[in-house]
C-alpha positions in Angstrom: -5.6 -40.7 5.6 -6.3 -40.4 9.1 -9.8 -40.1 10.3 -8.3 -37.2 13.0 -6.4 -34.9 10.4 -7.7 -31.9 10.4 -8.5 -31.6 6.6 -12.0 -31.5 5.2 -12.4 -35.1 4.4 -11.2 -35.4 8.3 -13.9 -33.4 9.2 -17.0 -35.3 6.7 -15.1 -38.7 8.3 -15.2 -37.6 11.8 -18.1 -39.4 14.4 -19.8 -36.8 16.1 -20.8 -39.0 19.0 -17.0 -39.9 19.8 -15.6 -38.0 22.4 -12.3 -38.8 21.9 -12.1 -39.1 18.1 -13.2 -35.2 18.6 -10.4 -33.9 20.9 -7.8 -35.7 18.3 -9.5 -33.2 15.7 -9.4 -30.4 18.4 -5.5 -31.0 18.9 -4.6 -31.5 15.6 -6.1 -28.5 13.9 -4.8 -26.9 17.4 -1.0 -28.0 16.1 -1.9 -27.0 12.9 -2.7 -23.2 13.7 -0.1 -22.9 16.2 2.7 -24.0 13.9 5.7 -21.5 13.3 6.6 -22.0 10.0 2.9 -20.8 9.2 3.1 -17.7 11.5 6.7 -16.9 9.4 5.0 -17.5 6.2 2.3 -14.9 7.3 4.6 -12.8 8.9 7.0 -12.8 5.5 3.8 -12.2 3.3 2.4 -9.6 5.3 6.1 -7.5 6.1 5.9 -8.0 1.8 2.6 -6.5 1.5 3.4 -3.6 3.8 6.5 -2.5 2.4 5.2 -2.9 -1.3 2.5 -0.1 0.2 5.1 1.9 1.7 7.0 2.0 -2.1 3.5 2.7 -3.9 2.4 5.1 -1.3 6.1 6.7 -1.5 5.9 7.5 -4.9 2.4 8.9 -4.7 3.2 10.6 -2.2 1.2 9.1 0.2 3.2 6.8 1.9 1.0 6.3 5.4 -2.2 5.6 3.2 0.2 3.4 1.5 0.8 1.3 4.2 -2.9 1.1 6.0 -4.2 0.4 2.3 -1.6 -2.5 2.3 -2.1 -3.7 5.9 -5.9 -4.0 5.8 -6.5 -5.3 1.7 -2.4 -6.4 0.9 -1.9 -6.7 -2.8 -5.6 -5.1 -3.7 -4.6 -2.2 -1.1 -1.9 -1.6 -3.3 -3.7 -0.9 -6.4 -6.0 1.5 -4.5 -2.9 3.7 -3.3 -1.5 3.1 -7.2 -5.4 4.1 -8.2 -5.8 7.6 -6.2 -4.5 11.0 -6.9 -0.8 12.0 -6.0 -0.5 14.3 -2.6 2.2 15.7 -4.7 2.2 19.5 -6.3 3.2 20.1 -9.8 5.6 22.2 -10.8 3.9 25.0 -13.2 7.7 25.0 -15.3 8.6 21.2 -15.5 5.0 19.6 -14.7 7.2 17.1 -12.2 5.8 16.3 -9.3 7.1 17.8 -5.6 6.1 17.3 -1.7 3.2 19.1 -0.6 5.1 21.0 1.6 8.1 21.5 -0.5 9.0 25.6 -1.0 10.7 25.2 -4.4 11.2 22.6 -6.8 13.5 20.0 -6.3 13.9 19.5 -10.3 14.5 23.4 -11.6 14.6 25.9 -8.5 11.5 27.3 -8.9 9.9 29.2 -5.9 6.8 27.3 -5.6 5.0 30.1 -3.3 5.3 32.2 -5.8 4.8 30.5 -9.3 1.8 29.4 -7.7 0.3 32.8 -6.5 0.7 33.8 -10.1 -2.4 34.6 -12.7 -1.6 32.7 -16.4 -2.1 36.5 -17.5 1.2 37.6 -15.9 3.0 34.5 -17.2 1.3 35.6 -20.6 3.1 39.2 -19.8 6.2 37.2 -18.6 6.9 36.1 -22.4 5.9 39.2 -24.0 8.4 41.0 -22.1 11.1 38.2 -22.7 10.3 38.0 -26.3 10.9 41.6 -27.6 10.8 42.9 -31.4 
């Protein structure tokens, strides 16, 4: 191994009191960051860890927070969008889950407005009327 690679045993190897053994260390590590194939492999891993957000966050309905969560922790910001409570309302007739801004349900066609401005007493009166003798 060379005494100027810019590994750790480079480093405990390296004479502080030469100059130029120092500026081989300097332009090595120098390469070493500046190389392209690692700014791809950050670039893949990162575009990997923002998109896997942007599915999580989708599906909670939270797709932004999906995506900063992702950007600023990756995988771990992932299980924190999978971890927290879906924007999404639930349909009061088929429990599935809808945009917050939706009107009516994009599973069974109920107005959400109204099923949701609804008491459980005139649901309750709902049946009894349906039901009969």
């Amino acid at each position: 191994m060379q005494a100027n690679a810019c590994t750790l045993a480079g480093f405990a190897a390296l004479d502080s009191s030469d100059i130029e053994a120092i500026m081989r260390m300097n332009e090595d590590c120098l390469a070493r960051l500046l190389d392209p194939v690692l700014w791809a492999w950050v670039l893949g891993i990162t575009l990997v860890c923002l998109l896997g957000g942007a599915l999580i966050g989708w599906i909670k309905g939270r797709v932004v927070a999906g995506i900063v969560w992702a950007a600023l922790l990756g995988p771990i910001g992932w299980l924190v969008v999978a971890l927290s409570k879906s924007a999404q309302v639930e349909c009061p007739k088929c429990r599935r889950g809808n945009p917050a801004d939706a009107k009516s349900c994009r599973y069974c066609g109920i107005n959400l407005k109204l099923a949701a401005e609804r008491s459980p007493r005139s649901e309750l009166k709902q049946v009894d009327r349906n039901s009969g003798w």
